[in-house]
N, C-alpha and C positions, 0 to 999 in steps of 0.2 A: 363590372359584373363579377359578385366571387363567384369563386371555381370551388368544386363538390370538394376538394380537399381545406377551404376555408369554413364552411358550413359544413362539416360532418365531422366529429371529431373521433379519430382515428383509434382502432384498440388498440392496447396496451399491447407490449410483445410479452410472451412469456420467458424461462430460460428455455423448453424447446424450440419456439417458437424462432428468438432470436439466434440459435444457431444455424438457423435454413437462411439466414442475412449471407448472402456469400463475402463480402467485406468484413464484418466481423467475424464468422468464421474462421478465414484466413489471420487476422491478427488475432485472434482469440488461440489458435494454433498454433502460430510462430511463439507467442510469448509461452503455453503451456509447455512446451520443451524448453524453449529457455531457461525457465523457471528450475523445471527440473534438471537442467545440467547442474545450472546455480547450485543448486541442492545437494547434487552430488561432488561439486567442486570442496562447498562449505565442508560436508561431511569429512571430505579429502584433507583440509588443509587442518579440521580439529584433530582428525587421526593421526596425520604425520605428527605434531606438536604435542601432541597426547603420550600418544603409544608409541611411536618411533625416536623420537628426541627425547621425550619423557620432559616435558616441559610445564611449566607450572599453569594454574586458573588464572593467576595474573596474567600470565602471556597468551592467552586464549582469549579473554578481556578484552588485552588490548587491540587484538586484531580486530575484534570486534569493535572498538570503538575507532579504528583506523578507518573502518570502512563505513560509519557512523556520520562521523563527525563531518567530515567534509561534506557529504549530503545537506549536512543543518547548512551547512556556511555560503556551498557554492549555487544549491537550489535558487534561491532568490534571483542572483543574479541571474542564472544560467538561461529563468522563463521568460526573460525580457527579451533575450535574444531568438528563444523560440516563437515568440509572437513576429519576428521577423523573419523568421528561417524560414525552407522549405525543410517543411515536417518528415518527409520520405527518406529526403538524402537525409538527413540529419538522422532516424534511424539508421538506414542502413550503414551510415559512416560507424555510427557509437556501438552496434553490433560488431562489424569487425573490428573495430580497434580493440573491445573489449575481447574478441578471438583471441588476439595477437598477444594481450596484457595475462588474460587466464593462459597460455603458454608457456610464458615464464616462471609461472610458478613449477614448472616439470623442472627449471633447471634452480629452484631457490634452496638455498643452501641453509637460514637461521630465519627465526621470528622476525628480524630488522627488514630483511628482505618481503617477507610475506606480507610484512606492511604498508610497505613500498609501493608494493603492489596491487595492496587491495585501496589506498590514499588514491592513486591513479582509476581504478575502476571505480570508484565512487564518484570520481571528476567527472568522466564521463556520463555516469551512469545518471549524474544532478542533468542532464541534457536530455537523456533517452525518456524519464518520464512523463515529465512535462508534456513531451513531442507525443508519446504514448495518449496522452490524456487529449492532446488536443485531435489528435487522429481520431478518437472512439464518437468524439464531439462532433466532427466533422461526418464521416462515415453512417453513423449509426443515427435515425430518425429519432426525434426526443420523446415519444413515447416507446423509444427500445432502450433508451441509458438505464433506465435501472434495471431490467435483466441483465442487458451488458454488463453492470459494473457486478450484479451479485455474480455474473460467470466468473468473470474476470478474480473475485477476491478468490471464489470455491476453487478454482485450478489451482489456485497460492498455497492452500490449507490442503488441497486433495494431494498436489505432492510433497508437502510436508508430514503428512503421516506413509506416503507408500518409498520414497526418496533413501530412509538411513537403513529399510533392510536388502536396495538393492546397492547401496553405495558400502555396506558393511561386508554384502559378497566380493562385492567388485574389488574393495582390498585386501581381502582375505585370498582370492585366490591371483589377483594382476598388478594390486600393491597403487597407492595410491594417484600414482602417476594417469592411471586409466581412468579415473573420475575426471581429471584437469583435460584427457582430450576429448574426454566425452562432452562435457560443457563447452572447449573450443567448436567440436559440430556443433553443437546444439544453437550458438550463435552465428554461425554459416548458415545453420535451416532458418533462422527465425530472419536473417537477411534476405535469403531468396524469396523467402516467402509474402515479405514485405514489398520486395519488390516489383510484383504484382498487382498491389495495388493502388485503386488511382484516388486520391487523396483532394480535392478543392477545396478550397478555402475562399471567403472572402477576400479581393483585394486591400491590401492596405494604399494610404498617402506615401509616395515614394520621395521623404524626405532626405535630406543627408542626416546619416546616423554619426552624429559626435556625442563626445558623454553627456555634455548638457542634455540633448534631447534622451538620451537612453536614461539615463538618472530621472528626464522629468517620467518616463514610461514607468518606471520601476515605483517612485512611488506615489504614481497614475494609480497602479493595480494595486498596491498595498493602501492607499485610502479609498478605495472601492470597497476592499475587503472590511475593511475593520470601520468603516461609516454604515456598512450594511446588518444589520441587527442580528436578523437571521445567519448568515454566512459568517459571521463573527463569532457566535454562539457553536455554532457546528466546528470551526474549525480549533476553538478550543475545548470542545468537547473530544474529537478527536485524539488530541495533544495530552488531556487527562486519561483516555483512555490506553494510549498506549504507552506513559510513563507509567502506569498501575500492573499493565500487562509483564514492559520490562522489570518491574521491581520485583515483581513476581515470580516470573522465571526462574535466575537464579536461587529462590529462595527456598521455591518448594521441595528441592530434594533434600535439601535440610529438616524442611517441616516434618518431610515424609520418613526418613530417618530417626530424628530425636522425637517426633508425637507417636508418629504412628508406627515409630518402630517395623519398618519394612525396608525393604529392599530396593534394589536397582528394577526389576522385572515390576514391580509396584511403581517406581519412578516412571517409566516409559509408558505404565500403563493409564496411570494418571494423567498425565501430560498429556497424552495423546487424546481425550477426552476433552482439550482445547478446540484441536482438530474439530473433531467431530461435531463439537458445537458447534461450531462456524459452518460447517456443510448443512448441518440442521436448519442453522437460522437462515442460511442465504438461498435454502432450497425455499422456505415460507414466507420470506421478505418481500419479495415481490407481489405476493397474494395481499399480505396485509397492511401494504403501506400505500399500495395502489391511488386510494382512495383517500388519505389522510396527507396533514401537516409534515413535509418531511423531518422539518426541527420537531416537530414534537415526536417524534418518531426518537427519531435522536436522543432525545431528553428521558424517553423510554429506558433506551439501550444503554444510557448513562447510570440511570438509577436502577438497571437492573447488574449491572457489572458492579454498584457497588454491595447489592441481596450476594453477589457471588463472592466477595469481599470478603462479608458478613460470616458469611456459611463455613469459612476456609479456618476463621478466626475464631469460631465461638462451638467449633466440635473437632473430637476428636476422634474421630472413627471414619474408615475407610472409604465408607461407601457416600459419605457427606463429602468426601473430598473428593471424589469423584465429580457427583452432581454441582459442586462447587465449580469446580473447571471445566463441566460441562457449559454451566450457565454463562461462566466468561465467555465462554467462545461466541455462544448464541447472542451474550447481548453484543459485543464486536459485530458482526451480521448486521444486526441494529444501531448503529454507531457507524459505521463505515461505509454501506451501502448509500446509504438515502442523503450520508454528509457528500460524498465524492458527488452523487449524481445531482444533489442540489448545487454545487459549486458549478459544474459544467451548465447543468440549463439556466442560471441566474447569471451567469457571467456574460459579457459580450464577449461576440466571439473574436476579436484582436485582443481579449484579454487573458484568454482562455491560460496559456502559457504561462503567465505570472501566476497567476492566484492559482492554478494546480503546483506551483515550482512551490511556493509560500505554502500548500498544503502541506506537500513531503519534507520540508522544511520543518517545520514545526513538530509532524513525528518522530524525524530520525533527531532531533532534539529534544524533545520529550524520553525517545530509548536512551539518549546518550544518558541524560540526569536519573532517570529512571537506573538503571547499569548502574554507575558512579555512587546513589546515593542509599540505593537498598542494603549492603552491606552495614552501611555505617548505622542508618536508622534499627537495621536489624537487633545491630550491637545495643544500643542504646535503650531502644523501645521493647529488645525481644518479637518473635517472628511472628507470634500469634496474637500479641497486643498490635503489631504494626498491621498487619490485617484490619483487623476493627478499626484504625483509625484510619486505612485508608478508603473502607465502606465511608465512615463518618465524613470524608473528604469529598467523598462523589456523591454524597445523598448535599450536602452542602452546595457543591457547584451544579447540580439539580434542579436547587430550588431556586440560585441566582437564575437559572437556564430559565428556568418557568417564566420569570416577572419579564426575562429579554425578549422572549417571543410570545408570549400570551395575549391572544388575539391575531396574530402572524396567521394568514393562509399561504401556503406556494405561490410565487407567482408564476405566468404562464411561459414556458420554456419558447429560447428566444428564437426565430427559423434556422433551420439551415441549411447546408447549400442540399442537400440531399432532399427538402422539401422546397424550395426556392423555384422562381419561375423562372421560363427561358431566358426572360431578358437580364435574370441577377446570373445565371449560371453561366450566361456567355461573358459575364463581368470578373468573376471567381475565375472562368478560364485560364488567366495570362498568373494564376498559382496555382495551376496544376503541376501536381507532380509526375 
C-alpha cells in the first residue's frame, strides 16, 4: 500500500525554508566560516607576496595554480574512494589536517614554500568536496537540493565580497599571520560542527578493494557520466563557464585601465559586481527553475554569460561594464545551481563521490587553462576582441547544448535515506556515521 509520502508530492524547500533543515543548517554553517577563513587566509598569503616581499604576478599565478592544479589531477581519483569512505570521518580528518597545513604558512618563509603548501591543501581538499557533496545528498530531502546548493554557492560569493575589507584590517593592524589563525579556527569550528552530524548512507557490497575493482568503480562513474546526455552537457557547460570566468579575471583590470581609463577603486568596484550577480541569481534561481528542465536552465546561464561576454567587448563605457559583470555573475547562478543539483538527484547514490570529484575536476581545470591561456590570447587577440570571441564561444557551445538535450525532461530525483522506509534505514544503519 503507498504511503502518503509516495502519493503526495512533497513542496519544494525554499532558501528560508531550507535553513530551518537542522542538518543542513549545521553544515551550511560550518562550511560559511570555513569558507571565510579561506578567504582571509587567500587574502593573507596575496598580501605577504605582494606587499611584504614584493613579489611579482607571476608568483601570485603560480600559487594560484599550485592550488589549482592538483584539484584537476587528484579529484577523480580521490571520489572513488569517497564512495567507500565514511563521509563524516573523512571530513572531520581533511578539516583538521588542513588546520594543521594553513599553520604553516605562519612559519613560510618564500613562494616555494607557500606552494608547498597550498599542493598539500589542495590534496586534501580533492577529498573534502566530494564527501561535502555526498553529505548535502544524503542529509537534505531532494526537493531541498536546489535551495541547498543555491545556499551553499551564495555563502561562497557572500564572503567574497565582505572577506578583503575585513582581511585588509586584519593586516593592517596584526599583520598577516592573524588571517592564517583565523582560518586554522575556522576549520576546528567547521570540524566540531560536523561532528554532530548523523550522516546514512546506503550500504554498499563489502568487496575486497584492490585497484582492479577501484579502477573498474572509477570508470564505473566516469561512463555513467559522459553516456548520460544531460549530465554530460551540464558538466561541460560548467567547465566552459568557468574557464571564461578565469580568463577573465585577470584581464579586466587591464580592460578597466587602458579602455576605460579608471582606477583601482573602479577595479574593485567592478569586480565586485560578479558578486553581486551571483547573490541576485541564486536568491531567484530557486523560484525559476523550480518547475523547468534543469539543463535547459543551464543552457540559459550558458548563453547568457556569453550576452555578458558580449557587453564587456563591444562598449566602452563604465557603466556597461558594470552591468556586464553583473550578468556574469547572475548567469553563474544559472549554470552552477541546477548543474550541481542535477548531478546529485541523477546520480545513484554509491556514485554520488565520483561524478561530484569529476565535477570539481573539471572546473579547477577549466580555471587552470583559463589562468595559463588568457594572457597569451590577450597578447595575440587583444582584450576586447578576446571578449567577443569568447561570447562567440558560448553562444556556439549553446547551440551544440540545445540539440544534446532538446526534448530531455529531469528525471525524477532518486530516494534517499532521509526519505527511505524503516526497513531501508535500518539497512543504511551499519554506515552511519
Amino acid at each position: 500500500m503507498a504511503s502518503p509520502a509516495e502519493t503526495t508530492s512533497p513542496a519544494a524547500y525554499t532558501l528560508k525554508t531550507i535553513l530551518k533543515f537542522k542538518p543542513f543548517r549545521t553544515l551550511w554553517l560550518a562550511q560559511f566560516v570555513s569558507i571565510f577563513g579561506d578567504f582571509l587566509a587567500l587574502f593573507g598569503v596575496i598580501s605577504l607576496i605582494t606587499f611584504r616581499w614584493h613579489g611579482t604576478a607571476l608568483q601570485v599565478t603560480a600559487v594560484t595554480i599550485a592550488y589549482m592544479l592538483p584539484l584537476a589531477v587528484i579529484s577523480p581519483v580521490a571520489g572513488v574512494f569517497v564512495d567507500h569512505w565514511n563521509v563524516k570521518r573523512l571530513m572531520i580528518a581533511s578539516d583538521l589536517i588542513r588546520a594543521g597545513l594553513i599553520l604553516l604558512l605562519v612559519f613560510a618563509r618564500d613562494v616555494a614554500q607557500i606552494s608547498a603548501i597550498f599542493i598539500a591543501l589542495s590534496a586534501v581538499s580533492s577529498f573534502f568536496a566530494p564527501a561535502q557533496s555526498v553529505t548535502v545528498r544524503t542529509i537534505v530531502p531532494p526537493e531541498g537540493l536546489l535551495a541547498a546548493n543555491a545556499l551553499m554557492a551564495q555563502a561562497f560569493y557572500v564572503v567574497r565580497l565582505l572577506s578583503p575589507a575585513a582581511a585588509g584590517m586584519l593586516v593592517a593592524w596584526l599583520t598577516e599571520k592573524a588571517c592564517f589563525y583565523l582560518d586554522v579556527a575556522s576549520f576546528i569550528f567547521s570540524a566540531a560542527m560536523i561532528s554532530g552530524l548523523i550522516i546514512l548512507r546506503p550500504a554498499r557490497a563489502q568487496g575486497e578493494k584492490t585497484v582492479k575493482s577501484l579502477t573498474q568503480d572509477f570508470l564505473a562513474g566516469n561512463k555513467f557520466i559522459f553516456t548520460h546526455a544531460g549530465l554530460a552537457f551540464v558538466f561541460i557547460a560548467m567547465a566552459m563557464a568557468f574557464f571564461v570566468l578565469s580568463a577573465f579575471s585577470p584581464l579586466i583590470s587591464i580592460y578597466i585601465r587602458d579602455t576605460l581609463h579608471a582606477g583601482s577603486f573602479m577595479f574593485g568596484a567592478i569586480s565586485a559586481m560578479v558578486g553581486v550577480g551571483l547573490i541576485v541569481g541564486t536568491q531567484l534561481v530557486t523560484r525559476l527553475v523550480r518547475n523547468r528542465s534543469k539543463a535547459h536552465v543551464v543552457l540559459g546561464g550558458l548563453f547568457s554569460l556569453g550576452i555578458s561576454a558580449a557587453l564587456l567587448g563591444a562598449f566602452r563605457s563604465t557603466p556597461m561594464a558594470a552591468l556586464s559583470t553583473f550578468t556574469m555573475g547572475f548567469a553563474i547562478a544559472f549554470v552552477w545551481v541546477p548543474a550541481q543539483t542535477m548531478s546529485q538527484q541523477e546520480t545513484p547514490p554509491v556514485m554520488v563521490g565520483r561524478v561530484s570529484s569529476t565535477f570539481m575536476s573539471l572546473i579547477s581545470l577549466a580555471q587552470v587553462f583559463g589562468l595559463l591561456l588568457s594572457g597569451f590570447l590577450a597578447q595575440k587577440l587583444g582584450i576586447r576582441p578576446l571578449f567577443i570571441a569568447c561570447a562567440g564561444f558560448l553562444a556556439l557551445i549553446s547551440a551544440c547544448g540545445y540539440f544534446m538535450v532538446r526534448g530531455r525532461s529531469d528525471a525524477p530525483g532518486i530516494a534517499s535515506p532521509a526519505n527511505a522506509t524503516p526497513e531501508s534505514s535500518a539497512t543504511s544503519a551499519q554506515s552511519s556515521s
